[in-house]
C-alpha positions in Angstrom: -23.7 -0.9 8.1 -19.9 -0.5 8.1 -17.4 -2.7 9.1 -15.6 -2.5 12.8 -11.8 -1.1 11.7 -9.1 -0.3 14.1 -7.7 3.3 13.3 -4.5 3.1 11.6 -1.2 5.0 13.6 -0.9 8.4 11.7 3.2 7.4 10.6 2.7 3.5 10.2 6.2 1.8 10.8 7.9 1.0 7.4 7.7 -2.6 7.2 4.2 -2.4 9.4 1.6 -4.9 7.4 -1.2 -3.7 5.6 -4.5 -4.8 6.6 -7.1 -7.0 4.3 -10.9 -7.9 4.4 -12.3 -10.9 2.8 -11.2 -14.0 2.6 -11.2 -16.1 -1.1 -12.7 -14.0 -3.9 -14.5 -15.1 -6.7 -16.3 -13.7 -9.9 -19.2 -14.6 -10.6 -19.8 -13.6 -14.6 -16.4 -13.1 -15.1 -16.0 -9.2 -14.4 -18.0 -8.9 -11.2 -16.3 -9.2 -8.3 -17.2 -10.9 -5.0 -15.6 -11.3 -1.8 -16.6 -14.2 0.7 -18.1 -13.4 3.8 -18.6 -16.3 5.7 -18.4 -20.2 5.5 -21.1 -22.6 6.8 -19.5 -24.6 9.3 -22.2 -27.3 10.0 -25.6 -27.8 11.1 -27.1 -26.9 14.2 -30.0 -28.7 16.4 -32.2 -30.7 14.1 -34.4 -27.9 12.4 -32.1 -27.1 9.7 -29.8 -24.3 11.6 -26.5 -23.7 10.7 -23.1 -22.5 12.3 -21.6 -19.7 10.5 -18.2 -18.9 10.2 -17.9 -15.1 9.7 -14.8 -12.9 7.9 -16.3 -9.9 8.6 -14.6 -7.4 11.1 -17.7 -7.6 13.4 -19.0 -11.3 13.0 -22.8 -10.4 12.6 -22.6 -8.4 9.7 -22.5 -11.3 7.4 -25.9 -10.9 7.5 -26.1 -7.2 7.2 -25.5 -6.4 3.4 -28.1 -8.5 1.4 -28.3 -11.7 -0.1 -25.3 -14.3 0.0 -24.7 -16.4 -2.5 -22.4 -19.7 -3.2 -19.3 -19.6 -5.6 -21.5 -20.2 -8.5 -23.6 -17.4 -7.8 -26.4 -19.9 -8.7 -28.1 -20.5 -5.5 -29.1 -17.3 -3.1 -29.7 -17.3 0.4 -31.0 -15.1 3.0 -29.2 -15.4 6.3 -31.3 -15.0 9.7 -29.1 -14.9 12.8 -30.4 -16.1 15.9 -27.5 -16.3 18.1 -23.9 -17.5 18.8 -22.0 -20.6 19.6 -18.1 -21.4 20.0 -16.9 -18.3 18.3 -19.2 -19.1 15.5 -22.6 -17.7 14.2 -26.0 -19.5 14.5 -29.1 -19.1 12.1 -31.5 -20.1 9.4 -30.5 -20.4 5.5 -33.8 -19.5 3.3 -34.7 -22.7 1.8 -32.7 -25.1 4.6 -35.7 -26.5 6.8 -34.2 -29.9 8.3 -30.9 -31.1 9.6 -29.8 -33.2 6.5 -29.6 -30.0 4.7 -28.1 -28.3 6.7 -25.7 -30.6 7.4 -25.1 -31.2 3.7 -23.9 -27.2 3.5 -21.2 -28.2 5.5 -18.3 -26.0 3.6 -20.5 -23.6 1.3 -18.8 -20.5 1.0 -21.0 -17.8 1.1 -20.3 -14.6 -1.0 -21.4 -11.3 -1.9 -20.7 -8.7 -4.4 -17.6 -6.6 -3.8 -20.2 -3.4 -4.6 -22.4 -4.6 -1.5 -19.5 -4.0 1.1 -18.3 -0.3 2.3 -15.3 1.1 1.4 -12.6 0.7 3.1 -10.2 2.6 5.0 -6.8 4.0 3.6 -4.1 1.1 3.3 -7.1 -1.6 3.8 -8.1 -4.0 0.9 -10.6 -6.4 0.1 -8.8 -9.5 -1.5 -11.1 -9.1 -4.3 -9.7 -5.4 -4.7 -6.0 -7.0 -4.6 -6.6 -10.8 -6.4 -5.7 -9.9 -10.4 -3.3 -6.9 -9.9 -0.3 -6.6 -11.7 2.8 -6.9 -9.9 5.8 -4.9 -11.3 9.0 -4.0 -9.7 10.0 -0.4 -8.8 12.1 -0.3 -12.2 8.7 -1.3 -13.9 9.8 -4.6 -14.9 6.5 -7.1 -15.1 7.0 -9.8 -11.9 3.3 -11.5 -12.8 0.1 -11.6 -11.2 -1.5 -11.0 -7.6 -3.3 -15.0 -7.4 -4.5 -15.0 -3.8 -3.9 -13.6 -0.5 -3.2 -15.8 2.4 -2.7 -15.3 5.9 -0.1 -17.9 7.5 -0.4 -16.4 11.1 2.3 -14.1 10.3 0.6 -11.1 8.1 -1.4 -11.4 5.1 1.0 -12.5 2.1 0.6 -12.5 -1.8 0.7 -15.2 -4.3 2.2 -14.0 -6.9 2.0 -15.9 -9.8 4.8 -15.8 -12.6 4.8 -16.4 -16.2 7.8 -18.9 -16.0 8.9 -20.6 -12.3 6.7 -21.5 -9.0 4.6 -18.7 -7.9 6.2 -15.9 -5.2 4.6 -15.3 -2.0 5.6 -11.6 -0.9 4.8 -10.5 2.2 2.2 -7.8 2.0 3.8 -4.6 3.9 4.6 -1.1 3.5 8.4 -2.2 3.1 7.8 -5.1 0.2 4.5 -3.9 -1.2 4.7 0.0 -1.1 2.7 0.9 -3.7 -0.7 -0.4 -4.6 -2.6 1.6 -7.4 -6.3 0.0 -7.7 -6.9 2.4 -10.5 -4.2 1.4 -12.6 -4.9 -2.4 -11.5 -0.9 -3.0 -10.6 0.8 -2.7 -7.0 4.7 -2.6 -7.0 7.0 -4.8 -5.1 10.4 -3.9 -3.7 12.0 -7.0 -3.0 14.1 -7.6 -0.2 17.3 -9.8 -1.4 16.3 -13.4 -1.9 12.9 -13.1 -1.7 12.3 -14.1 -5.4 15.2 -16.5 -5.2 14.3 -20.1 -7.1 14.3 -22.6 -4.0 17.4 -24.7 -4.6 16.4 -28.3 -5.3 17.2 -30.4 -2.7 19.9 -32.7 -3.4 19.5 -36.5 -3.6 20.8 -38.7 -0.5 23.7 -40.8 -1.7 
């Protein structure tokens, strides 16, 4: 079961964004990678159903690859879908038989290993596939560390985090972010000016 893409435009504008699946990643032992699939948003009717959350391209796949697990990777679930509701998911959690339980999910990411999904399509990343990159600049020069991805609205956008200073957020284009090599875990960052400016600190009212 693959996920739903849109086909990408054969010459992609230059500062077109790239596209990301996935929302938070986590490991689970420490070199295992896992991408979240879905969140439970609450419980549903009084038998222990719950709303799901999917960030899968097609919503219902969430159930489609195995068993999901929490961020610990301690506790496993297998997911039953038995309908929809309010742009959410409904079904049953193995082990969640009455509202109270359900209910106490409320916020349980649910995750599953980064092997589990299908490959993706050219310029598409998981943010497990992108979360502890090397960032460099196009003169090779270290910048820090791909921390998270996040998606203000505007484009998906890269935490960058630096050995000295606040972290960078760079948007993640073709323009900024024009080469991303998985295989040689870095991605390289052309900077438009200001961009990694320190924000001037504001200055006290006299």
């Amino acid at each position: 079961m693959a996920l739903e893409k849109p086909p990408l435009p054969e010459r992609p504008p230059t500062g077109a964004s790239r596209r990301t699946q996935g929302s938070h990643s986590s490991p689970r032992n420490g070199t295992e990678k896992r991408v979240c699939v879905g969140v439970v948003a609450g419980a549903h009717g009084v038998r222990g159903a719950v709303r799901i959350k999917s960030f899968t391209a097609k919503p219902e796949d969430v159930a489609g690859y195995g068993p999901l697990e929490d961020e610990s990777g301690k506790q496993s679930f297998s997911l039953r879908l038995v309908g929809t509701a309010k742009g959410v998911l409904i079904g049953w959690l193995s082990g969640v038989a009455d509202r109270d339980r359900a209910e106490a999910l409320r916020g349980l990411r649910l995750y599953l290993p980064r092997a589990a999904l299908p490959p993706t399509d050219e310029e598409e990343f998981y943010h497990a596939d992108l979360i502890g990159l090397a960032a460099v600049l196009a003169d090779g020069a270290p910048l820090g560390q791909v921390k998270a991805v996040h998606d203000f609205g505007a484009g998906d956008t890269l935490e960058i985090e630096r050995p000295e200073g606040p972290p960078a957020m760079v948007p993640f284009t073709r323009q900024v972010v024009p080469v991303v090599d998985l295989d040689a875990g870095r991605l390289v960052i052309e900077p438009p000016p200001g961009l990694l400016d320190p924000i001037p600190e504001l200055k006290e009212r006299a």
